[in-house]
Structure formats: structure tokens, C-alpha cells
N, C-alpha and C positions, 0 to 999 in steps of 0.2 A: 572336293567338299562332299559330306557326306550327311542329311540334313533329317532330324526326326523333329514330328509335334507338331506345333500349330503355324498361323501364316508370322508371329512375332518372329518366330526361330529362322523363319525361311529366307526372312527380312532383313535379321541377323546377318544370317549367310552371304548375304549378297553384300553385307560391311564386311566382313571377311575377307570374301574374295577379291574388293575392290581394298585392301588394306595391301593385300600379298600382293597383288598385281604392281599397286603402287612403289612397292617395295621392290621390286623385278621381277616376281615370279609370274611364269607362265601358266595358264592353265591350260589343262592336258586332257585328255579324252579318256573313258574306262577302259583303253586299248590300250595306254603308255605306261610306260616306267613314271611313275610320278617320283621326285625329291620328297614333296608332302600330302599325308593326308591329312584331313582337318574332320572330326566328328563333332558337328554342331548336335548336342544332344535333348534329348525332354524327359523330366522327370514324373510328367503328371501317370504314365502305364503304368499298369502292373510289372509288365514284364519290355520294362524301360531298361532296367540292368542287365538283364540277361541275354536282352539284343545287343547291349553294348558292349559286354565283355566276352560274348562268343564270337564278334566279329573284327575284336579285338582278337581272340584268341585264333582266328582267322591269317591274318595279318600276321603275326607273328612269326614263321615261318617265310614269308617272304620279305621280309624284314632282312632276315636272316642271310635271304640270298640277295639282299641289295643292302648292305651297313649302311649305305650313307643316307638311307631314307629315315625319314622324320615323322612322328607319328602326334599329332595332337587331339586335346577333348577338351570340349569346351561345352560352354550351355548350360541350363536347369541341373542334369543330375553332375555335373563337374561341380558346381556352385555348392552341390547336396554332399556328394562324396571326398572331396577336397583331395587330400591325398591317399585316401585310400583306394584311389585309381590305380596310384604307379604300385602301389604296395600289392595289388592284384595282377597289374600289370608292369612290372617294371619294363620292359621293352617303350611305353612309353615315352615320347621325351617332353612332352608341355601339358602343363593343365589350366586353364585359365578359365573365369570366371563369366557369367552374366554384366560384372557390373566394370570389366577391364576387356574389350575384346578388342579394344586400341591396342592391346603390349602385345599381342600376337606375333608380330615381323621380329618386336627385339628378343622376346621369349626364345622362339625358337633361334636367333643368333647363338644365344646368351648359353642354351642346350647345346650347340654346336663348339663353343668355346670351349667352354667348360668339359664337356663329355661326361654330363649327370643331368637329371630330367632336373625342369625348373615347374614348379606350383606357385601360382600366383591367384589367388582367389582374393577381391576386396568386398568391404560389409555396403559398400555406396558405390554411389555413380559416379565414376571417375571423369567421362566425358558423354554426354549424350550423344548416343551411338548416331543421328542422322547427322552429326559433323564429321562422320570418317567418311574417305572415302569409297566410294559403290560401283560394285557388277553388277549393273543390273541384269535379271536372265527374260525378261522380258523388253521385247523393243515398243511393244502397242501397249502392255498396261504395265501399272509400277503401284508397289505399298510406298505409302509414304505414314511414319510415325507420328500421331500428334501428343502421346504419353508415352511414359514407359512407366510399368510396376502398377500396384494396386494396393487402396486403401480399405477394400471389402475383407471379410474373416471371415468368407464360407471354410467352415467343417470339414468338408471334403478335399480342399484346395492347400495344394503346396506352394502354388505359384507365389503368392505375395512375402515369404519368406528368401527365397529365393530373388526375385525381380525388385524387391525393396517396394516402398513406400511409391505414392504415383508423384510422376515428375511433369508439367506439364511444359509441353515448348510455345512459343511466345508466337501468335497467327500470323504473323506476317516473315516466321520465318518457314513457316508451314505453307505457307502458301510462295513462298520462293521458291520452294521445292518442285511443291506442284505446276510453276510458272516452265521450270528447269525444263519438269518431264514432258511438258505440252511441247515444250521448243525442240526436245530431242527426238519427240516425234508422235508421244503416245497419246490415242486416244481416251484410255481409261487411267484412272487412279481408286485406288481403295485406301483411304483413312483407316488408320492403325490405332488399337488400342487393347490395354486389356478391360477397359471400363470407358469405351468414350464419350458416352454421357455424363459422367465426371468430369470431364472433359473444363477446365477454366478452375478447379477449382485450389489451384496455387495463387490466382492472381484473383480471384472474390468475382466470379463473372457467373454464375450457375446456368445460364445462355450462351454460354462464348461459344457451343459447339453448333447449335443454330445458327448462329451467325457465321461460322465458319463454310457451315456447309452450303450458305448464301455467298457466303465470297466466293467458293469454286464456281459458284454459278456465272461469275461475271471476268471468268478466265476464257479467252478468248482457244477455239482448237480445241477445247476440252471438253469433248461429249460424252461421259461417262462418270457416274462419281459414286462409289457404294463406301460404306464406312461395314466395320465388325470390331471387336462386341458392344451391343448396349446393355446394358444393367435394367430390370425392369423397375427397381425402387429410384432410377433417375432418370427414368424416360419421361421426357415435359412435352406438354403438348405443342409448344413453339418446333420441336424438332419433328413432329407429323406435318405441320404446317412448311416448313421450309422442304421436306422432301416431297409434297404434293406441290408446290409453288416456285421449284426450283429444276427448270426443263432438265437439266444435265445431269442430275442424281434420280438414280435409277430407284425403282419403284420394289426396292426387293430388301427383304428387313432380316438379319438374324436376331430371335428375341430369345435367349436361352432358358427354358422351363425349367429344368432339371428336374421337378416333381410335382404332377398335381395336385398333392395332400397336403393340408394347409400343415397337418400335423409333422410331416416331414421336412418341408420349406424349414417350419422352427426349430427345429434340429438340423437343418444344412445352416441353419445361420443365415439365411434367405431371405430378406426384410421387407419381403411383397408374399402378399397370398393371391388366391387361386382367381379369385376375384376382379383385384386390382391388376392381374395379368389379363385374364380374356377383355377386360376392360380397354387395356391398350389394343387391342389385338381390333375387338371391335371401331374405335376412334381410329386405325390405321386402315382399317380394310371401309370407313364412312368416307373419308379422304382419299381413299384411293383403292377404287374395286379390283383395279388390276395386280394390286402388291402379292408379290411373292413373301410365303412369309417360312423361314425356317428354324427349326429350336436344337436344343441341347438336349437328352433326357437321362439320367442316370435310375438305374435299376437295381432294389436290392440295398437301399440305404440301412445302415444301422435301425431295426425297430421297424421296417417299412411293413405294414402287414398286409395281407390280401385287401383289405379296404382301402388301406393305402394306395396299391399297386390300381386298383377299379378308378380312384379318383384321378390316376395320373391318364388312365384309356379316357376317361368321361372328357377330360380339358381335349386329349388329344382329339377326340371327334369335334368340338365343338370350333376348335383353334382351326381346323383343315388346314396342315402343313404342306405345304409340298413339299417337303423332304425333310428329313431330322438325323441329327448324330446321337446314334444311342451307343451306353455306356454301360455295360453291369460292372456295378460298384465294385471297387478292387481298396485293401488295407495299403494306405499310403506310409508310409512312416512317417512323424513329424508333425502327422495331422493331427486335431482334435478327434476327429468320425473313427481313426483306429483303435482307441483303444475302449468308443464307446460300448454296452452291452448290446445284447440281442444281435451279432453279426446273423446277417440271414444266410442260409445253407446253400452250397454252392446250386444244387437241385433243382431249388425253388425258385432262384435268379435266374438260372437258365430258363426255365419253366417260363417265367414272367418274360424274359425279355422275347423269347419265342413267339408271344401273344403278341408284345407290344410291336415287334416290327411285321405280322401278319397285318394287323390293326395298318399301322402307319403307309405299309405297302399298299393295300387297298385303299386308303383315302388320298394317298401321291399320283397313284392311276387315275383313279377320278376327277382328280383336279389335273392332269395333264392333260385327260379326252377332250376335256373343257374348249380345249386348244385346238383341236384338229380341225382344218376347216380356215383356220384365221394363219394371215400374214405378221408373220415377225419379224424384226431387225435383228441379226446377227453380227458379231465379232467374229474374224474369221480365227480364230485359234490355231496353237500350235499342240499336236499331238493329246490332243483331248479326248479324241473315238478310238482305243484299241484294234476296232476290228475296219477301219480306216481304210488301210491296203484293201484288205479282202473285198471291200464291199463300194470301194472306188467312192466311197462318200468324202468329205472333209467336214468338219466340228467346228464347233463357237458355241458364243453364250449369248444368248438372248439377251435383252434389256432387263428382264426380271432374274437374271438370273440361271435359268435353266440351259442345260446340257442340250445342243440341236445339232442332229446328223443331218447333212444335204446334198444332193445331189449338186455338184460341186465340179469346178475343171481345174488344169493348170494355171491358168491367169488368177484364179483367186489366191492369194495372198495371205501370211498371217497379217493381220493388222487393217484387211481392207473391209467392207460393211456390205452385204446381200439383205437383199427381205429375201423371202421364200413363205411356200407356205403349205403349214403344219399339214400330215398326211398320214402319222400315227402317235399313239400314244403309248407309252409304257413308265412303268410307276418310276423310273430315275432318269429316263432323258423322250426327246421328240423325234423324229423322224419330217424330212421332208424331203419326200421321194421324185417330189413333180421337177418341171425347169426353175433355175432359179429368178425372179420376177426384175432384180435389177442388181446391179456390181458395181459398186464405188470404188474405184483404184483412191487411194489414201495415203497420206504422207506418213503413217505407220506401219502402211506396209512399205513403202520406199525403204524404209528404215529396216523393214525387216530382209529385206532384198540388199539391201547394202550389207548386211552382217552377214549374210551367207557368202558374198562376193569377197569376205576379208580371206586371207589366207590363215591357213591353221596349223598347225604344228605337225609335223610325222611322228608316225608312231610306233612303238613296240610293242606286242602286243603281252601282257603280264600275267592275264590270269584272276584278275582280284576276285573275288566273292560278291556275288550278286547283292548288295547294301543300298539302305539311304531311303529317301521319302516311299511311300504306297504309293500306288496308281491314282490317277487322280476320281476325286469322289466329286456326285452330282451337285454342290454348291460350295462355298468358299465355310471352314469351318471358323467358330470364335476364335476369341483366345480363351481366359478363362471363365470371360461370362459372369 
């Protein structure tokens, strides 16, 4: 599996993989001969196609020296490009859609019978992806989906074209789920959406998601609960209330900005201004001093002007992020925003967005010094700090959120819980350099100790090409917000 784009896609993946497994297939390590690769893709990049077809064009050659291997695309830009995959890449043999990733196992029979690629793209949801079955790749946390698709028409956004209309699933099958992942071991769960503050609005509930996030509350083992993304034109104030009132859901919010400028907001097709956002931001941070609060920002919108771009820094100092995903605007095809006037020059976006993440970096520093000195609760994480080895620390995520290196042994566990406490600051993660102050061995880390104990497959070693998600980034990003 080979996975680009947001946590939706990753979520995706783990139906996929639990699809093929179901079906016999093994998964293999980046050392083996695999029978199949699978490229769950994202269409929202600029340069979404050109990762995909060059490492398609990668592949192809080893292809070559393995016939019987099987090559699929699936995801946002399969859904975009339909067959004009295989027509660039004929070595392909499956294309399948966003709203079909059930027909996967027969797709690729069906390629193998036949001995011609199969395209199957549909316009709807064929089965709502949380009733296939799942790999999970985590044993301590788990996405669990409470929508699919999106009913918003930002400008900039190809997703809702793509992912269709929002589909909502019924809370008590949501919370089976999450009942599922507390029993199989894990302590966290994150609520999926591309809008989950919309969240109820199939079945006339404009609360349902408050109330949802009060029912994880009263799931027995489950000490962890963050949702992504909320919409700021559906953020209610019952949903500040149940995550201040609700022990198990974490104190850490992503609100995606995307632009300061009331003037730009109305050309993203953005149906909150500058206002009615620091407004929530304020009622979140009255309710709860300690919330982690992260955003969205795109740079460079059609028409953005220099007064524009000031209003977007003025919100950023005033919101103090700890962290944010910035974006200089890139022409989507399909979208409204491409073919509007005034594209800003490449120059000038660089220019801005240079400002806007010196800006951002300095007030993520400041708000992590905040911390140094004070004891936190950590998740122990798997492969979260890069420089790990080197520097004999081990990683987790704090309760808000944030990335914490610590002085760490062998007995800690992915999935088991340390406080420690804070010893440095830096504008994307923590440090805590002292001893650690206490270690909860955890029935997630059991679980993750039990998965290491399984046996795993031999390998050949193949050669493929370095592919598939980025390293991981300081907080969990939206979807499209």
C-alpha cells in the first residue's frame, strides 16, 4: 500500500488492506516481491499527478521483470482521472474509485482473467467504506469515520466532487466501532470527517455530533477522543461545551482558516468571516485555557492582495496556533478558484508564504516555552521522533496534541502512558530530557507487543522506489476543512 493526502485516505487504506487480506492476500514488507501494489492517491496537490505517474513510471520496469505482478490506483485523483490512468500508464491493471473500494479483490481477479486492465469508477457510494473489512496499522489508536463526502462548495476544493455529497452513519453504529477498538486494545480514537460538524445532518439532528462526542465519553477503556475537521460556519457552541465537559476528549481543536481576509473567505466561498472565527477561537480557549488550537492556511488565493495577505498574519497573531498546515495556492482543475482572474505570481506567494511561516514559527515556539517546566501525559508512539536512534529518546503525543521526545527505556511500549516533564521547547515538538516521573504498562501496549510477537513473512529483497505517505508532521492534518 502506497498512501498520499489527508487522514480520510489513510483510513481508506487500512479498508483496503483489510479487504486484500480478507481475500488471502499477504502483506509484505518494502523488502519482498509483492503480487500487488495498491496506490491510494490525493487529488487536492499541485503536483498530485506527477508523484503519481513518475512512480508509476518507476514501477514499470520492474513490472517487467515480475509479469505476474499487479499494479492498482485508486483514491481522489483515480476518481479525477478515470481512464486516463491506464491510457498514460497502460502497465496498469485496476482503477477504481473513491466511491467502490469494496470491488478491489474482484477488480483485480477479474484483470487477471481477462489479461486487460479493469476501470471501475461509480458517481455514489456503493457501500459505506466502515462496513468493509480493516488493517488497522495502529494497535493504541484507530480513525474511526462518522461521514463520508461533503456538502460545502469552497472554490479552492476538489474534494466534494470527487467524495460526493456527505453521507452520515447512524451513532450507534459509530460507536460500535469505537466500542470494537477499545476491546481490541486501543486507547485513542480520532472521529473522521470531512465536515464533522455537519455532522447529523442526514437524519435532522444539527447536535448529533455533541452528543456523540458525550457518548465516547461514557465508553468504558477509552481515554483518548480527538475528532478532524470542523467547519467554522458549524461550529456550535454545545460542541465547546462537551469537549470541556467530556474527560476523555482531548483538549486540542483543528479549526481550518484558510484566510484572514473577509475579502478572500468570500471568494473561497467560506461562509464565516474573520470575526465569527477568532470568536470561536476565543469561546474555546474561555472553556478551556489549555487547548491546543491548529489551522489550515492557503496562500496566494486568486485576487489575495498584500492587505489581504496582513489580514491573514493580523488573525494569525491574535488565534496563537501551535502549529498550522500552510498551503501556497496551486490551480486545481475542476475547481471554480482556477479559472478565476488576478492568479497571484508565483514570486509574490513565495514571498508571502516565507513571512507567513516565519510569523507562525515564532508564535509555535512561544506557545511550546509556555510548557517547559510542566508535567504531561504522553502516548507512547510508534516511530514519531526521526532522530529516535540517535538520541536514545522515544516519542508520543501529549493530551493536546503535540509531538514530545523523552528520555525513555525499553520497557516503555508503543501504546503504554509516562508523564514526564517538559525540559525544552521548539516551535514543532517538546523535549523531556529529565527521568520519566511514572510508566503505565497498558493493554495497548499488550496489544502492541502481541503484534510484534506474530510472525511475518520472508522476504526478497526488490528494490522498489522510495513512495507513499511524508514523514510524519507536528499534529494530525484535516481533511478538507
Amino acid at each position: 500500500m502506497r498512501t498520499y493526502g489527508c487522514q480520510m485516505n489513510a483510513h481508506d487504506s487500512e479498508r483496503i488492506s483489510g479487504l486484500l487480506e480478507d481475500a488471502g492476500y499477504v502483506r509484505v514488507s518494502d523488502a519482498t516481491t509483492p503480487d500487488v501494489v495498491v496506490f491510494n492517491t490525493c487529488a487536492v496537490r499541485e503536483n498530485a499527478d506527477n508523484r503519481l505517474y513518475g512512480n508509476l513510471g518507476h514501477l514499470h520496469p520492474v513490472k517487467k521483470a515480475n509479469p505476474g505482478m499487479q499494479i492498482a490506483v485508486g483514491g481522489c485523483l483515480a476518481q479525477k482521472d478515470k481512464g486516463e490512468i491506464t491510457k498514460r500508464a497502460p502497465w496498469v491493471d485496476v482503477v477504481f474509485g473513491t466511491h467502490n473500494i469494496g470491488s478491489l479483490p474482484v477488480l483485480l481477479e477479474r484483470a487477471r482473467h481477462n489479461s486487460e486492465a479493469q476501470v471501475e469508477i461509480l458517481e455514489s457510494l456503493e457501500v459505506f467504506p466502515s462496513t468493509l473489512p480493516t488493517r488497522r496499522e495502529s494497535t493504541y489508536a484507530g480513525w474511526v469515520s462518522i461521514s463520508v463526502g461533503c456538502n460545502n462548495t469552497c472554490t479552492f476544493c476538489i474534494v466534494p466532487s470527487l467524495r460526493g455529497t456527505e453521507k452520515d452513519r447512524r451513532p450507534g453504529d459509530i460507536l460500535a466501532e469505537v466500542r470494537a477498538l477499545v476491546d481490541a486494545g486501543a486507547l485513542e480514537v480520532t472521529l473522521l470527517g470531512q465536515n464533522v460538524n455537519s455532522y447529523g445532518v442526514e437524519f435532522g439532528d444539527r447536535y448529533a455530533f455533541g452528543k456523540l462526542l458525550r457518548a465516547c465519553g461514557g465508553i468504558d477503556g477509552l481515554e483518548r477522543v480527538r475528532f478532524t475537521s470542523p467547519h467554522p460556519k458549524d461550529f456550535t457552541d454545545d460542541v465547546i461545551a462537551a469537549m470541556a465537559e467530556t474527560p476523555n476528549v482531548c483538549h486540542s481543536l483543528h479549526m481550518p482558516l484558510q484566510s484572514g481576509s473577509d475579502a478572500v473567505l468570500k471568494a473561497m466561498r467560506r461562509s464565516y468571516r474573520r470575526e465569527r472565527y477568532l470568536g470561536i477561537i476565543d469561546k474555546v480557549r474561555a472553556a478551556m485555557p489549555d487547548a491546543a488550537i491548529t489551522t489550515d492556511i492557503i496562500v496566494g488565493f486568486p485576487g489575495e492582495t498584500e492587505a489581504d495577505f496582513l489580514d491573514t498574519l493580523e488573525v494569525v497573531r491574535a488565534a496563537r496556533f501551535s502549529s498550522a498546515f500552510t498551503f501556497q495556492y496551486s490551480i486545481r482543475p475542476g475547481t471554480p478558484a482556477a479559472t478565476m482572474p488576478d492568479q497571484v505570481p508565483k514570486a509574490v506567494v513565495q514571498d508571502r508564504y516565507d513571512r507567513l511561516i516565519a510569523t507562525l514559527e515564532d508564535i509555535s515556539w512561544d506557545e511550546n516555552k509556555k510548557l517547559v517546566g510542566q508535567t504531561v501525559e504522553v502516548l507512547v508512539a510508534v516511530g514519531e521522533g526521526r532522530k529516535d536512534g540517535r538520541t536514545g529518546r522515544l516519542s508520543g503525543r501529549a493530551r493536546d496534541g503535540r509531538l514530545v521526545h523523552f528520555a525513555g527505556d525499553a520497557t516503555m511500549r508503543p501504546g503504554d502512558i509516562v508523564h514526564t516533564t517538559i525540559t525544552y521547547a521548539a516551535p514543532h515538538h517538546l523535549n523531556a530530557d529529565g527521568p520519566v516521573l511514572s510508566h503505565r504498562r497498558t493493554r495497548a501496549g499488550d496489544a502492541w507487543a502481541a503484534q510484534q510477537a506474530a510472525p511475518r513473512p520472508a522476504g526478497v529483497p526488490l528494490g522498489l522506489p522510495t513512495i507513499g505517505a511524508p514523514p510524519p508532521t507536528p499534529a494530525p492534518a484535516g481533511a478538507c476543512g
